[in-house]
C-alpha positions as CSV (number, residue, x, y, z in Angstrom):
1,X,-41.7,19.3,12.2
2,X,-45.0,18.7,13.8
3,X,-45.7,20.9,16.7
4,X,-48.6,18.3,17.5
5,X,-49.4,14.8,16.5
6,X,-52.7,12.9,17.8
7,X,-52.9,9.6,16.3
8,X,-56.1,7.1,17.0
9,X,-56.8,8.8,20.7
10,X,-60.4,7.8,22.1
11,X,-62.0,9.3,25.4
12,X,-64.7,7.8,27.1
13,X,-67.2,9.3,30.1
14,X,-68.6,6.0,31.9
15,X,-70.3,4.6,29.2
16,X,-70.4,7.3,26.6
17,X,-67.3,7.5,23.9
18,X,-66.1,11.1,23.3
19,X,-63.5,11.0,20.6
20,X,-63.7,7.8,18.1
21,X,-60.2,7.4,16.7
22,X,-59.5,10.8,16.3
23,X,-56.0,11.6,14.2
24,X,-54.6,15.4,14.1
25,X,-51.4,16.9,12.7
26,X,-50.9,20.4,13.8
27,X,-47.6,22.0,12.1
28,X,-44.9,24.4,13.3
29,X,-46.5,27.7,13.3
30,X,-49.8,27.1,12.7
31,X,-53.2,28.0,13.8
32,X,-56.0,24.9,13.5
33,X,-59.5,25.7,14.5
34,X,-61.7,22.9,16.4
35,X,-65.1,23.8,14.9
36,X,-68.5,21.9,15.7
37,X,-71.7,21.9,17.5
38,X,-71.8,21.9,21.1
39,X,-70.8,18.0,22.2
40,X,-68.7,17.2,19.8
41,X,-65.5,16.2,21.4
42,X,-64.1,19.8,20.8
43,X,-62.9,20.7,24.2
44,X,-62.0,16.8,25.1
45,X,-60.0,17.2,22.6
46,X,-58.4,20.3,23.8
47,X,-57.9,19.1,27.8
48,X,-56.7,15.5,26.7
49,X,-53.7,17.7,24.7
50,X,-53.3,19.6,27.8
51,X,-53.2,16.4,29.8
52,X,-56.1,17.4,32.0
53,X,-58.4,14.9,30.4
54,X,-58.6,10.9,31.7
55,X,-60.0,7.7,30.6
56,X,-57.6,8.2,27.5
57,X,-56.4,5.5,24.9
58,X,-53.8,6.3,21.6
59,X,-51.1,8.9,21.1
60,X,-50.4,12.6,21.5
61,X,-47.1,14.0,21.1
62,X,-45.7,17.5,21.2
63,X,-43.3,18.6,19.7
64,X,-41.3,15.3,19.2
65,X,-42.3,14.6,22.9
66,X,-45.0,11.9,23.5
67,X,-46.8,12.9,26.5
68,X,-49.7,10.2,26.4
69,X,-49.3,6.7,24.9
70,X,-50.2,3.8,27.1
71,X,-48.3,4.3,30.3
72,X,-46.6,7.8,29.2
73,X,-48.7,10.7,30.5
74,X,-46.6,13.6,31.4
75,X,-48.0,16.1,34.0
76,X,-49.7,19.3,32.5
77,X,-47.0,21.5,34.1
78,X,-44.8,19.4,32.0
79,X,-45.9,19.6,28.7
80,X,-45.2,23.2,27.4
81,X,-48.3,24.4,26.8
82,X,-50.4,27.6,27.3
83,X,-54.0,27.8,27.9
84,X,-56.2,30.5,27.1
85,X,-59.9,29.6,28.3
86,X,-63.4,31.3,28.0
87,X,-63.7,33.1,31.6
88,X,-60.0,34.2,31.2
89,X,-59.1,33.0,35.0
90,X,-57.7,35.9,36.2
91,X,-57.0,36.2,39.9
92,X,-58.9,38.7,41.4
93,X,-56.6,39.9,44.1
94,X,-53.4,40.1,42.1
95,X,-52.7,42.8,40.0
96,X,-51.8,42.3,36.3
97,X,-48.1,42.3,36.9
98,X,-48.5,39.3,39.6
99,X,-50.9,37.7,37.3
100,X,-48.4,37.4,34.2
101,X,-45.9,36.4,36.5
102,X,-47.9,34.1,38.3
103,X,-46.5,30.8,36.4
104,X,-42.3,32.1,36.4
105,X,-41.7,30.7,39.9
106,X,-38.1,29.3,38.4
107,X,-37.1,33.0,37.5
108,X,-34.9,35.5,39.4
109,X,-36.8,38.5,40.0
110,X,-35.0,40.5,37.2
111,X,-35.8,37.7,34.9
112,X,-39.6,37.8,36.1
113,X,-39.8,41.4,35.5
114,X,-38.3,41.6,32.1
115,X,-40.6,38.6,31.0
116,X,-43.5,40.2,32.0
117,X,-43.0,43.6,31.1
118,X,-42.1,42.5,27.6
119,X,-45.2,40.6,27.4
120,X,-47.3,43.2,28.4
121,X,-45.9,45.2,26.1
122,X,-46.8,42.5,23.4
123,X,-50.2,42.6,24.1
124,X,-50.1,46.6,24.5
125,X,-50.9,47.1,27.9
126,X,-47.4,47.8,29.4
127,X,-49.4,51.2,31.4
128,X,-51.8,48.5,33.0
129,X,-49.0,46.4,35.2
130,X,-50.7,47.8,38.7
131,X,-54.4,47.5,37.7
132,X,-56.3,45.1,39.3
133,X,-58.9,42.7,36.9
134,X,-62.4,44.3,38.2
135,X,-60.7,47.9,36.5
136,X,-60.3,45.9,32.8
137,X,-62.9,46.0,30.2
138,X,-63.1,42.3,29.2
139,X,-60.9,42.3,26.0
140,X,-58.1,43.9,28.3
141,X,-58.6,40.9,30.8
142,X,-58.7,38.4,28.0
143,X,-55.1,40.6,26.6
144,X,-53.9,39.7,30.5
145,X,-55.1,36.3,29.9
146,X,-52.8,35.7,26.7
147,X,-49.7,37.8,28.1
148,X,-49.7,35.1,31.0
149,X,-49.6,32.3,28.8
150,X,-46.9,33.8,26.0
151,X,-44.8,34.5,29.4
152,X,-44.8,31.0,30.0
153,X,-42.9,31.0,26.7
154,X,-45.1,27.4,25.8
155,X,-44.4,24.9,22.8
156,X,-48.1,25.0,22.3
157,X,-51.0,27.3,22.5
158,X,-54.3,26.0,23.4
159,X,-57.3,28.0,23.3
160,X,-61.1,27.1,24.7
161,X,-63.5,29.7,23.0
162,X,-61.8,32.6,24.5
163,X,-63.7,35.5,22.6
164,X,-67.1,34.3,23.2
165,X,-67.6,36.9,26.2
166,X,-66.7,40.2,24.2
167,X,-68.9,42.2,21.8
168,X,-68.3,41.7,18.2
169,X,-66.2,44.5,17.3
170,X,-63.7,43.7,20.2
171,X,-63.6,40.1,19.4
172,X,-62.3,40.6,15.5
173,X,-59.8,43.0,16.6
174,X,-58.9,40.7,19.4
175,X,-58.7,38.0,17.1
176,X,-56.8,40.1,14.5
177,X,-53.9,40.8,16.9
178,X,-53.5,37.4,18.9
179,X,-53.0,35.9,15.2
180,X,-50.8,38.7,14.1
181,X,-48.8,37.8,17.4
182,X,-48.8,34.2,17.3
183,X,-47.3,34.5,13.9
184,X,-44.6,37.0,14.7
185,X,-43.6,34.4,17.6
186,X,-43.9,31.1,15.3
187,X,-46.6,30.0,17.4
188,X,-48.5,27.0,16.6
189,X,-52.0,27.4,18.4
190,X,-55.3,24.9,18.6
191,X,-58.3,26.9,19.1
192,X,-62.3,25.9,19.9
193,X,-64.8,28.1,18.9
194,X,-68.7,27.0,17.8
195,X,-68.6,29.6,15.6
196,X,-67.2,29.5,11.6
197,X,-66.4,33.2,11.5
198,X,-64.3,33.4,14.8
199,X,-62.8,30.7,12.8
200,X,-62.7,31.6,9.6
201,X,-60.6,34.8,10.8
202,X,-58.0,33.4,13.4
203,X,-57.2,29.7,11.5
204,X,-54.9,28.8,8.8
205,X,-57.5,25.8,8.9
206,X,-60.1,24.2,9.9
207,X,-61.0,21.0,11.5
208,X,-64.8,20.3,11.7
209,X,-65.6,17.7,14.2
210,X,-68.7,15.5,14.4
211,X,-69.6,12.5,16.9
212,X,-66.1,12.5,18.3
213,X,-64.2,12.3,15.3
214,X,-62.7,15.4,12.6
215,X,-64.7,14.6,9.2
216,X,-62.8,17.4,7.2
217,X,-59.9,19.5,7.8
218,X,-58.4,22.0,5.6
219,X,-57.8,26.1,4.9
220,X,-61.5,27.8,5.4
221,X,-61.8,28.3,1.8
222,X,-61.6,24.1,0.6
223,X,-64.4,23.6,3.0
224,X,-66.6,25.7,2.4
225,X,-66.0,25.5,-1.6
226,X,-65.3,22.2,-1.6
227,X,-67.2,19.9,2.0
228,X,-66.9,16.3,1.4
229,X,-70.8,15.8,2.7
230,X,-73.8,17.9,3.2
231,X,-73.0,17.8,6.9
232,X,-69.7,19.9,6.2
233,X,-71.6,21.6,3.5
234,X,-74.8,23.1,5.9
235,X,-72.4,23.7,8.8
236,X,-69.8,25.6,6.8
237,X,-72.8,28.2,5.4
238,X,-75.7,28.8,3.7
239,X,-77.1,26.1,1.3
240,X,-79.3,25.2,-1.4
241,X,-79.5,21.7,-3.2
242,X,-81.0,21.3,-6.7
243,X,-82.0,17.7,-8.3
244,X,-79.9,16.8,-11.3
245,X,-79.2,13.5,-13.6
246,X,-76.0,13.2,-15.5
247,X,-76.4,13.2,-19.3
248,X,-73.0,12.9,-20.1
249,X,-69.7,12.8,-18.9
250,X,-69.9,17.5,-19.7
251,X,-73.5,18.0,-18.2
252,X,-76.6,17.6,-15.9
253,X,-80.4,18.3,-16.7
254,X,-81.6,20.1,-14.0
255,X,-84.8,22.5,-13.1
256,X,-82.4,25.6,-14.2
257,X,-82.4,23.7,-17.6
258,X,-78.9,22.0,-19.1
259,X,-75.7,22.9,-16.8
260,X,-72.4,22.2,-18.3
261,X,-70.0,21.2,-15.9
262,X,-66.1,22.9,-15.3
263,X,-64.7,19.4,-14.7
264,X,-65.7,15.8,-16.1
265,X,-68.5,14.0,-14.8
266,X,-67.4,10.4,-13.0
267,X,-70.8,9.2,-12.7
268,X,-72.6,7.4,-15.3
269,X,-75.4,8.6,-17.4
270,X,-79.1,8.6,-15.9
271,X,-77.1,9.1,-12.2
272,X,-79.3,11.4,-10.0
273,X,-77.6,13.0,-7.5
274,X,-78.1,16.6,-5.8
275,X,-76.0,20.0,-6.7
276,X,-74.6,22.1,-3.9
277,X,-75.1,25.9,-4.9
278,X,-74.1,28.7,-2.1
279,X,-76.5,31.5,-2.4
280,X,-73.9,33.7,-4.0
281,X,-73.7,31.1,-6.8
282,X,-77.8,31.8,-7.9
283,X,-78.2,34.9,-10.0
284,X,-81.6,36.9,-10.6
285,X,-82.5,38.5,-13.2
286,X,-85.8,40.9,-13.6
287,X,-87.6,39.2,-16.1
288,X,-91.7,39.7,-15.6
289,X,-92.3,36.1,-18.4
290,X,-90.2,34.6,-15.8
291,X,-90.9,31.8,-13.7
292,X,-89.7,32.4,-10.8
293,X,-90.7,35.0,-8.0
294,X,-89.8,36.8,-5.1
295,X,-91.0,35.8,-1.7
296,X,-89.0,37.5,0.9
297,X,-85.9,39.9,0.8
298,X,-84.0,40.3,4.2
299,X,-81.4,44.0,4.5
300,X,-77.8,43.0,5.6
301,X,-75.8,46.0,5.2
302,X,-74.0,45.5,2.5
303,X,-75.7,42.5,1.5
304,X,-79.5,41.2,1.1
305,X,-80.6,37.5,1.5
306,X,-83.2,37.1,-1.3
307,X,-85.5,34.2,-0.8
308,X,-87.0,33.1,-4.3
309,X,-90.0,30.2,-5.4
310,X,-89.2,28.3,-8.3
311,X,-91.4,25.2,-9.6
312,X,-92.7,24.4,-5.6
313,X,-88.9,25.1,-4.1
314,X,-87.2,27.9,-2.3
315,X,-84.0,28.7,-3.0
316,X,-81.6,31.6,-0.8
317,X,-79.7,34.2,-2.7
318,X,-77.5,36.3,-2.0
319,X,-76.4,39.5,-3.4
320,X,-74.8,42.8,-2.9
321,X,-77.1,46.0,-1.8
322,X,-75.9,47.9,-4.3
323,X,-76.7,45.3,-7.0
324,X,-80.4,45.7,-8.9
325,X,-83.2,46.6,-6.6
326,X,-85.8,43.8,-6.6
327,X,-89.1,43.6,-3.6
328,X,-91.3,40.8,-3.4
329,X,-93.6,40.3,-6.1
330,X,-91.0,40.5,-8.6
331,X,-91.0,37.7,-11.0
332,X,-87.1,36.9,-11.9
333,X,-85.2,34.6,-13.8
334,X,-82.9,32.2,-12.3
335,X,-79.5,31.4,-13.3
336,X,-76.4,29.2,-12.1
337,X,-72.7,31.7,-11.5
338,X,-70.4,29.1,-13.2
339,X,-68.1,27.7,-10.7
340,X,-67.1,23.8,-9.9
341,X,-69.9,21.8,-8.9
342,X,-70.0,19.8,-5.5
343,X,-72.4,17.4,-6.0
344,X,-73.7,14.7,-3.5
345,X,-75.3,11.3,-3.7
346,X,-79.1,11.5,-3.3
């Protein structure tokens, strides 16, 4: 079963259109990731599912429930879900225990104390119950933050960039345990983030949104192995694009020379188009006859973004540290990792 369907659902702001047909199936237990640039329709998105969004036409349903479809528009209160947001939105003068229980009016008191002392215990903070929010670091508010919403026990999880305030090492483990937590719970969860690496590590996939509308969705890997345009391509990572014409239904010419290709070629012979290759698909070899040469060389750690000249074009790699050592100046050979091309129209 589908924990949430959204089928054809525009948004306009006065004049401007926000979402353009947009269709999303989020299944039980699982975690989708909204990715885009800023504008795209992400958070729309997220407050139309939460019902706090107007000037709404098309479907969204939950859970087998439709809660927007022409004259159906349940209440927010209504619709199950839980919402994690950016500034956490804790209240200052409650405590944490008041502000996990702030939502479980219907509760007895017993009821209300179990809850919330077995969600604070979920989120490992069970010695933090009488602590106001001003005596939290900010990954223990954003902890408080997501206890308050698993205490409302929602169908849904809905999440609006809620790491972006903590430093990177709290963020990761953050994002490590709300996934580990949401899974244990057979969550499903839709989260918003600008950035591919918050999403990389929290989604089962991703949905990359542009103009209003998702152009690819799937598990991190396909899109960034596989993007259906350069769009999805240069958003998804690093990128370098080398001319080729199709020979024959096994290879290209190219500037690298003759490439043979892993799968058979659809387009005819003569066909130009342009070869997607991620900079850990280019590797160098020291070779002083060769023809290409070494221009910049940036330390990562355990990596090292190589920029290289060959015939007028620069092209990134990338490599490990502890591969061959190489400074600028070097003159290097160039080859192609074999791997399954993505190729583009020109």
């Amino acid at each position: 079963m589908s924990a949430l369907v959204v089928k054809k659902l525009n948004c306009f702001y006065q004049e401007n259109q926000i979402l353009k047909d947009l269709d999303l199936d989020l299944q039980d237990n699982e975690i989708v990731c909204l990715l885009g640039e800023s504008g795209c329709g992400k958070t729309t998105l997220l407050r139309a599912v939460a019902g706090l969004q107007a000037e709404l036409s098309g479907s969204i349903t939950i859970n087998g429930v439709i809660v927007d479809e022409n004259k159906i528009q349940v209440a927010p209160e209504k619709r199950k879900v839980g919402l994690i947001f950016q500034d956490y939105a804790l209240f200052p003068h409650l405590n944490v225990f008041d502000n996990v229980a702030f939502s479980l009016l219907k509760l007895s008191n017993k009821e209300k104390k179990q809850r919330v002392e077995d969600v604070l215990s979920l989120v490992h903070l069970s010695d933090y119950a009488l602590r106001f929010p001003h005596q939290l670091s900010g990954g223990q508010q954003q902890r408080i933050a997501i206890a308050r919403a698993l205490a409302y026990q929602p169908d849904l999880m809905l999440l609006d960039e809620p790491f972006s305030n903590l430093d990177q090492h709290v963020r990761f483990q953050l994002i490590k345990d709300i996934r580990r937590l949401l899974k244990a719970r057979s969550m499903s969860a839709l989260f918003v983030t600008h950035s591919k690496e918050e999403g990389f590590a929290f989604a089962d996939k991703i949905a990359l949104m542009q103009a209003g509308k998702i152009v690819q969705i799937g598990v991190p890997q396909q899109l960034y192995n596989f993007p259906e345009s350069r769009y999805v391509a240069d958003f998804m990572g690093q990128s370098n694009y080398i001319d080729v014409q199709v020979i024959n239904k096994n290879s290209y010419q190219s500037d690298f020379g003759i490439l043979t290709s892993e799968s058979i070629i659809e387009y005819q012979p003569g066909s130009r188009l342009q070869l997607l290759l991620r900079p850990e698909q280019i590797l160098l070899s020291g070779d002083e006859s060769g023809h290409a040469k070494i221009i910049d060389i940036d330390y990562l750690g355990a990596f090292q973004n190589i920029t290289v000249c060959f015939k007028g074009k620069e092209y990134l790699v990338k490599q490990t540290s502890q591969q061959h050592l190489y400074h600028v100046g070097d003159n290097i050979k160039l080859m192609i990792n074999p791997h399954e091309f993505v190729l583009f129209n020109v």
